[in-house]
C-alpha positions in Angstrom: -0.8 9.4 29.2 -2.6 11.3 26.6 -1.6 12.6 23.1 -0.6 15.9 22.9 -3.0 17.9 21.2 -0.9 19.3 18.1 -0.1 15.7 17.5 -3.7 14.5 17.1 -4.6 17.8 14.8 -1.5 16.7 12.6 -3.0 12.9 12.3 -6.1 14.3 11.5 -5.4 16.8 8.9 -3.4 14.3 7.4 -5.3 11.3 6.9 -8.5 13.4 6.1 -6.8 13.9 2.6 -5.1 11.3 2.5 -8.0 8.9 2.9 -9.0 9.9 -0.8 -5.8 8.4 -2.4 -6.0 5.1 -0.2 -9.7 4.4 -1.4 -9.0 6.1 -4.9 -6.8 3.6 -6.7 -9.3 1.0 -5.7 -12.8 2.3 -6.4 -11.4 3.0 -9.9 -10.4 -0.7 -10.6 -14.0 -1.8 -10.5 -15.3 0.4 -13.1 -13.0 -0.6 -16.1 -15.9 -2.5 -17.7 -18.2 0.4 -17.4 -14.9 3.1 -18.7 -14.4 0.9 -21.3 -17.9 0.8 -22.7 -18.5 4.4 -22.4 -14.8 5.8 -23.8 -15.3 3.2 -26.4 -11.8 1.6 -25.4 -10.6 -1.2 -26.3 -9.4 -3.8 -22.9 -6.3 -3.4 -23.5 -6.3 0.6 -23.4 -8.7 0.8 -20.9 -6.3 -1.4 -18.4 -4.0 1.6 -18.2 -6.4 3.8 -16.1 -4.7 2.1 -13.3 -1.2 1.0 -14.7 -0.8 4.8 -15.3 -1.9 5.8 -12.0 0.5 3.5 -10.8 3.8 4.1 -12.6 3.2 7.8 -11.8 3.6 6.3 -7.8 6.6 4.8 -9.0 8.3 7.7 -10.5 7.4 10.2 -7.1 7.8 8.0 -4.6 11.6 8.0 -4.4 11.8 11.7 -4.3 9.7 12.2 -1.3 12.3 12.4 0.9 14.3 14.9 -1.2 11.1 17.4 -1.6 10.3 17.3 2.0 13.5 18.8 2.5 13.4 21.4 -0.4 9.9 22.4 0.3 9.1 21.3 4.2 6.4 18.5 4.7 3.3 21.4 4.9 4.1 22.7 1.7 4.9 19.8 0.0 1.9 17.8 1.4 -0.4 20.7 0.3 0.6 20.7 -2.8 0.4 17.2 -3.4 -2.8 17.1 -2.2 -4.0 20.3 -4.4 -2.1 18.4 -7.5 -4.3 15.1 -6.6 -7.5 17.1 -6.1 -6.9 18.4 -9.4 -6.3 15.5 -11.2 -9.6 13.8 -9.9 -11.8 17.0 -11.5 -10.0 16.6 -14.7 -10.3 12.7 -14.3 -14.0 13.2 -14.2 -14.9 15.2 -17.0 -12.3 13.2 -19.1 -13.2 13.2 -22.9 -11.7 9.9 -24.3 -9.3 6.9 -23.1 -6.0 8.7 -23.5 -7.5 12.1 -21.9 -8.7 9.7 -19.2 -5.3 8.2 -18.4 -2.7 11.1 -19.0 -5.1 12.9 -15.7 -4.6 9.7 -13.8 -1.2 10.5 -14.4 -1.3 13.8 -12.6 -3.5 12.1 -9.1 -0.8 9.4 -9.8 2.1 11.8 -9.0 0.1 13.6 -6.3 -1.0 10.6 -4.7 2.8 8.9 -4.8 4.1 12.3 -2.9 1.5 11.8 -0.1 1.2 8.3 0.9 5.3 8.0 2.3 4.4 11.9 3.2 1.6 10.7 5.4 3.4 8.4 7.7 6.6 10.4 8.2 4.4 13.6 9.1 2.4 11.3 11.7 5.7 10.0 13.1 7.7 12.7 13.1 4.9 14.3 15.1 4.4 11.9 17.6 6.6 10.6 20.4 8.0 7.0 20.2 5.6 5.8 23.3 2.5 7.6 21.3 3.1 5.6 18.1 1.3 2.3 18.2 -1.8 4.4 19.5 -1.7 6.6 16.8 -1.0 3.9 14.1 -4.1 2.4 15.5 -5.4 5.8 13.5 -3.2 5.3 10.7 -3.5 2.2 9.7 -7.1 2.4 9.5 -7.7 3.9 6.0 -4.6 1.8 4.7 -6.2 -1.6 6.2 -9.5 -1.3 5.1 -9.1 1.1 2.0 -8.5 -1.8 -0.5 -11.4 -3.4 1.4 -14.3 -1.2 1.0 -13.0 0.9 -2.1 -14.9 -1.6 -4.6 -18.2 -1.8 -2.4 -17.8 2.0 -3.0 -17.1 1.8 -6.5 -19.5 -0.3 -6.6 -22.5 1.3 -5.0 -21.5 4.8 -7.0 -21.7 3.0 -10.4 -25.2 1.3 -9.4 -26.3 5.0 -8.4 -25.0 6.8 -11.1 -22.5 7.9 -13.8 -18.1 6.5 -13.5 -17.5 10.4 -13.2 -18.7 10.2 -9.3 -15.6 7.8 -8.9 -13.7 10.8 -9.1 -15.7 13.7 -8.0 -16.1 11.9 -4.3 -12.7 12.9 -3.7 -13.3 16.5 -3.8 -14.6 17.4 -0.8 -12.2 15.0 0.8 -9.5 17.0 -0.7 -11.3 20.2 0.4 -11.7 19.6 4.1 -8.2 18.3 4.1 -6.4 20.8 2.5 -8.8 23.5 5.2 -7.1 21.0 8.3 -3.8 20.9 6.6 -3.6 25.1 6.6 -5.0 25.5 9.7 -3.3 22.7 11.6 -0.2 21.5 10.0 2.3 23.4 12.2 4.5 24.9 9.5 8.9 23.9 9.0 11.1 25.3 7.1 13.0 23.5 4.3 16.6 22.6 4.6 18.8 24.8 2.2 21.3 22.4 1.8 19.4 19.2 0.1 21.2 18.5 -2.8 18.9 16.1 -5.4 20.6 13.3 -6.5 20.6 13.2 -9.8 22.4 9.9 -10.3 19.9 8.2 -7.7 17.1 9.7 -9.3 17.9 8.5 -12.7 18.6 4.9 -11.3 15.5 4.5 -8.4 12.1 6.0 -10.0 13.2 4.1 -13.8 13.9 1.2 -11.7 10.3 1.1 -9.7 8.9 2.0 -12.5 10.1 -0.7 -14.8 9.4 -3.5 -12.1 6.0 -2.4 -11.6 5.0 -2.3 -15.4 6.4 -5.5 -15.6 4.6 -6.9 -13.0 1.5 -5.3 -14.3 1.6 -7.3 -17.6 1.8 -10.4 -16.3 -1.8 -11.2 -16.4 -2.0 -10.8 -20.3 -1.2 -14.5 -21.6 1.9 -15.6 -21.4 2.8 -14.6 -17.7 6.1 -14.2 -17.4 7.5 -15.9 -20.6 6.2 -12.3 -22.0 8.7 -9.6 -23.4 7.1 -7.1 -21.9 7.4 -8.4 -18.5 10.7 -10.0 -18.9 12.4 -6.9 -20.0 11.3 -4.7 -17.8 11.6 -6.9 -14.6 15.4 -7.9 -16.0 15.9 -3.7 -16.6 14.4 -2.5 -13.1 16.4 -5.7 -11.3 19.6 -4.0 -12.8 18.9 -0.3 -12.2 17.7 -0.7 -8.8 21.0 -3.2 -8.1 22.9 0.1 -9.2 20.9 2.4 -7.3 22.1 0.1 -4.1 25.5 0.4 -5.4 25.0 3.9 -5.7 23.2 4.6 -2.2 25.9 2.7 0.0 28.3 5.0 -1.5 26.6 8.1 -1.0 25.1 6.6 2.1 23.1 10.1 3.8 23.5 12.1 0.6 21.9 9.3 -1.6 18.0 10.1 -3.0 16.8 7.1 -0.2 19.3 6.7 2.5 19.5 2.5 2.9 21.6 3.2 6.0 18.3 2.7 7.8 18.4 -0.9 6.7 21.1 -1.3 9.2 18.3 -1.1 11.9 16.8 -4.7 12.5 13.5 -3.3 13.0 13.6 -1.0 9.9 14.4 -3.9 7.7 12.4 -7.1 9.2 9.5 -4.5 8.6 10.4 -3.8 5.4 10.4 -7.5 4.7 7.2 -8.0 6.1 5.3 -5.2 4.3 6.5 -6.7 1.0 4.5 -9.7 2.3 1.4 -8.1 3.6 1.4 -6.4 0.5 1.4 -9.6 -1.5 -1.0 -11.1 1.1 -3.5 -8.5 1.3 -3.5 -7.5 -2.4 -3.1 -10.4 -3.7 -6.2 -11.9 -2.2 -7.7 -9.6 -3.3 -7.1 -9.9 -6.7 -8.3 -13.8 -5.8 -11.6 -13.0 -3.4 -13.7 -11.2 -5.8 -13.1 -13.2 -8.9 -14.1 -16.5 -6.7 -17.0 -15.1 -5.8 -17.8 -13.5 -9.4 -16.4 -16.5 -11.5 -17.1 -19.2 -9.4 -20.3 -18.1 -7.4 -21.8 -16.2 -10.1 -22.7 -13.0 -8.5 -22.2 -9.6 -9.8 -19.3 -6.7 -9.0 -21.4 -5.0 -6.2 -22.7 -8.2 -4.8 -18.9 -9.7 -4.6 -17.7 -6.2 -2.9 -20.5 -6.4 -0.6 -19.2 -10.2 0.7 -16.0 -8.8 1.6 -16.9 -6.1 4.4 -17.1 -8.7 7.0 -12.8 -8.5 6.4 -13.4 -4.8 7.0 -15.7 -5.1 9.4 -13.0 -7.5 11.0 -9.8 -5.0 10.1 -11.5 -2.4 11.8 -12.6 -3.7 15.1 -8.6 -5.3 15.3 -6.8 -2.3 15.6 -7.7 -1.2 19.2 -6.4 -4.9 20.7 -3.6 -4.9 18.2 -2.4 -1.8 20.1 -2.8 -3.0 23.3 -1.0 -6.3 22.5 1.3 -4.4 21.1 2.3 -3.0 24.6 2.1 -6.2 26.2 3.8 -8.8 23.8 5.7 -6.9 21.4 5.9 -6.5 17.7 7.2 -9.9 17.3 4.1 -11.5 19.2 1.4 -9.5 17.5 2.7 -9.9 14.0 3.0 -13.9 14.3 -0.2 -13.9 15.9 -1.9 -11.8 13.3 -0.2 -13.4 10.2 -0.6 -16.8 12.1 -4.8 -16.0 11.8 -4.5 -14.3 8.4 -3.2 -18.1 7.1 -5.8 -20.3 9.2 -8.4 -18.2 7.4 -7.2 -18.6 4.2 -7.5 -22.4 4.5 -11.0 -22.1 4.2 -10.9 -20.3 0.6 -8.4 -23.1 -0.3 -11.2 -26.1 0.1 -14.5 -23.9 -0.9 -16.1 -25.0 -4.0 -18.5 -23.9 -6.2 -21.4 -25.4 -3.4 -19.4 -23.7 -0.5 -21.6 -22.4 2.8 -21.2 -18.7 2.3 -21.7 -18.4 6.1 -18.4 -20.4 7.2 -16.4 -18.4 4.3 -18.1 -14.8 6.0 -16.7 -16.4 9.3 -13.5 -16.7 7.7 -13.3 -13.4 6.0 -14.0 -12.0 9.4 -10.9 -13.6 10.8 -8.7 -12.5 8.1 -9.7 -9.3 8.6 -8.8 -9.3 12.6 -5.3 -10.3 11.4 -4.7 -8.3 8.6 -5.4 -4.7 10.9 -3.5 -6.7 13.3 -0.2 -7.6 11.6 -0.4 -3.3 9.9 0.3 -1.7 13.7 3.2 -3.2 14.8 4.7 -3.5 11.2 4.1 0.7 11.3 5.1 1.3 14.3 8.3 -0.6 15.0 9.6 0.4 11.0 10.5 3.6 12.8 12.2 2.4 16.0 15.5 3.4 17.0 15.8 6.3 14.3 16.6 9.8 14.2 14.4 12.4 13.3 16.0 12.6 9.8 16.2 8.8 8.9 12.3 9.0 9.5 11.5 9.8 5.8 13.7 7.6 4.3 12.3 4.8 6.1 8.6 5.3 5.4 9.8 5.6 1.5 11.7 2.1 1.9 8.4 0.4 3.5 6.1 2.3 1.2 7.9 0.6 -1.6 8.0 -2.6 -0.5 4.8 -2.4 0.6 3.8 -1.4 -3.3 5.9 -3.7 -5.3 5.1 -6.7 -2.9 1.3 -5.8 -3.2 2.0 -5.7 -7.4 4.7 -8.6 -7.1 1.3 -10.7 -4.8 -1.0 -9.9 -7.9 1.3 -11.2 -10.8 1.9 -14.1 -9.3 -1.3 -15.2 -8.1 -2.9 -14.0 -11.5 -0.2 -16.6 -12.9 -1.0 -19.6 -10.3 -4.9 -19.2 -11.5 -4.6 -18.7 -14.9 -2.2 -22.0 -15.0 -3.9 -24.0 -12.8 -7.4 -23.4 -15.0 -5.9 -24.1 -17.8 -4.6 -27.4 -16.7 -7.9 -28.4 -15.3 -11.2 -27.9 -16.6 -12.3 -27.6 -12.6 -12.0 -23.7 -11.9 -12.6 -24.7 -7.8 -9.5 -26.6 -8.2 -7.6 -23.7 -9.8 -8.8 -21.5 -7.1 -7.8 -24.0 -4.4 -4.5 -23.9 -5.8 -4.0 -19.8 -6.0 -5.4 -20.0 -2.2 -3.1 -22.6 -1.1 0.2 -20.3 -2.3 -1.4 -17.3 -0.8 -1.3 -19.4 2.6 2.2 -19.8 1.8 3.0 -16.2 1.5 1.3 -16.0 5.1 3.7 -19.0 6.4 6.7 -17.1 5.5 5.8 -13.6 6.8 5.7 -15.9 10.4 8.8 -16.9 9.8 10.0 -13.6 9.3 7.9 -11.8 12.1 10.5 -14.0 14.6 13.0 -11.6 13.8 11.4 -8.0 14.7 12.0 -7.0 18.2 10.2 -8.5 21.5 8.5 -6.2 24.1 11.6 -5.6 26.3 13.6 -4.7 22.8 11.1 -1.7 22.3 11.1 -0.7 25.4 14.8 -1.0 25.9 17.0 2.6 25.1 17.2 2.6 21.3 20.4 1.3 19.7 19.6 1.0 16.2 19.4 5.0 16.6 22.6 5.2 17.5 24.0 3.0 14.8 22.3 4.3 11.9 23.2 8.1 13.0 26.7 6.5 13.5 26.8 5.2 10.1 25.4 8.0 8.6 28.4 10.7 10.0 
């Protein structure tokens, strides 16, 4: 059965701006070097271009749900979008450091509105049976985005000046802000959403705090630093009262965790925080390899990663289908399972390596990786009403962000230890390899406890107990 029309303009108006923030806050991290030089900043300065960008996520994220209701998802998704759009052009002709990040800033809380926006929109517009064909859509940009955003970076900064890193996303932002008006269907806002003060002043601090934490810990020290150990020790706390807080409050709280109580919602919760830390992680570890260990440059280490694009991309279609015939419990062991065997490759590579059995490899890990993203997308919304929608794309979208920061850290620890215990680098990368395997081992585990095919296609009683809960 086909799509319904309005439902495919929706997708498509949506990810055509939205593509520009999933590529963004990767093209960006390859041209510090060059950002540096040029601003005459200092490392240190010059690293929050992206720590800015991504504590202003933190701080929007949590109120997504809230401003959809005040505003209604057009409105609110246009004007994120406008707000990013603007931020890039100011971005670009950025006169110093500082100027530099306080406009990352601004895309920072544009971008943070749109990414949980993106999903609910898509699955609010969709029905249940059309969703793991139109995630095959979604999770496109979101699987290969972190991919092929520094073989872009890196092919704009070999053609010309950093400023192009931001000015791509204008016409982006252009045509999809032209879609958005003329296909969004437009909703009116509920009068009665109340902001949650209390939650508010608990949940972005709290996100915020563990993310800048987790940012530092690649300076020396890891996490014996202050400035990781306080913050991860303050955000622990406030987002332990925000839980407090939410249960209370339960529908009236700034993100309703009622839609924990649906297995699906929560094993895919679980499993994004892993993906996150699997997928971003490596990549933290992929390109340095190549760089540190293989000697080539920024461009040439991009370029030796789009065979696990290549591979994400061409996944999606037979993740879908699988996804039908096995369930979401089948596809995601399966693609985590091949995620892990494909690591194992990195894990025994030296400095002497074959590059062609490594390609091979990267190719695989790419065929999981878009494979494990469409039923983890898909069955996160199973089972819940209309109105719980939201609030579970901003509970995934976090976990997704602080396991994908959380993945980073640690490896960034795990390499930098290892290499200073050894004088043999390939051993230090074999090391951070063989824990990023591990990651991979335990999203298996995990994947066992997100429904089977006849579960999903069984009438949806998580629905009824979250609305339950919720009255």
């Amino acid at each position: 059965m086909a799509i319904e029309r309005q439902t495919l303009r929706t997708s498509l108006a949506v990810l055509t701006g939205g593509v520009a923030v999933i590529l963004d806050a990767t093209i960006v991290s390859v041209a510090l070097h060059e950002l540096a030089t040029d601003l005459g900043a200092g490392v240190g300065t010059i690293q929050w271009v992206t720590t800015a960008y991504l504590l202003a996520l933190g701080v929007v994220i949590p109120t997504v749900g809230w401003l959809q209701g005040r505003l209604g998802a057009k409105r609110l998704w246009m004007a994120a979008l406008t707000l990013f759009l603007l931020g890039s052009v100011l971005c670009a002709f950025a006169w110093d450091a500082p100027s530099l990040i306080g406009f990352r800033v601004v895309q920072g809380l544009g971008g943070g509105a749109m990414m949980p926006l993106m999903t609910t929109m898509i699955v609010q517009a969709a029905k249940e049976s059309d969703r793991a064909r139109l995630m095959t859509v979604v999770a496109l940009p979101t699987a290969i985005g972190p991919i092929l955003g520094p073989v872009i970076g890196g092919l704009i900064l070999g053609a010309g000046d950093w400023r192009w890193l931001f000015l791509v996303n204008v016409p982006l932002c252009l045509a999809g802000l032209a879609l958005a008006a003329k296909w969004l269907p437009a909703d009116q806002p509920s009068k009665r959403v109340r902001l949650d003060l209390v939650g508010l002043l608990l949940m972005s601090p709290a996100l915020v705090a563990l993310l800048w934490g987790l940012s530092n810990v690649s300076g020396d020290g890891g996490f014996s630093r202050t400035d990781v150990i306080a913050p991860l020790i303050g955000g622990a706390l406030l987002l332990a009262a925000f839980v407090l807080w939410a249960l209370r409050r339960r529908g009236d709280a700034l993100v309703d965790l009622e839609v924990l109580r649906s297995r699906p919602t929560w094993a895919a919760s679980a499993l994004m925080f892993l993906s996150g830390a699997s997928l971003y992680g490596a990549m933290l570890l992929l390109p340095l390899y190549w760089q540190e260990l293989r000697g080539e440059d920024a461009l040439g280490a991009g370029l030796l990663l789009i065979p696990q694009g290549v591979g994400s991309l061409l996944s999606r279609t037979a993740a879908a289908r699988l996804l039908m015939r096995i369930g979401a419990r089948g596809v995601s062991v399966l693609g985590f399972v091949l995620v892990g065997l494909a690591t194992v490759p990195f894990a025994f590579a030296g400095a002497d390596t074959s590059i062609w059995p490594l390609t091979a490899a990267l190719f695989l890990r790419g065929l999981g990786l878009g494979m494990v993203i469409i039923p983890l997308m898909t069955v996160a919304f199973t089972g819940l009403a209309h109105a719980k929608i939201p609030h579970a794309s901003i509970v995934t979208r976090i976990a997704q962000q602080v396991g994908g920061s959380a993945g980073v850290a640690l490896l960034a620890v795990i390499l930098s230890s290892a290499a200073s215990r050894t004088a043999d680098l390939a051993h230090a990368f074999d090391v951070a390899f063989w824990w990023t395997v591990g990651f991979t081992g335990v999203a298996v585990l995990v994947s066992f406890v997100l429904p089977g095919r006849a579960a999903e296609t069984a009438p949806a009683e998580p629905e009824k107990a979250v609305v339950s809960s919720a009255r």
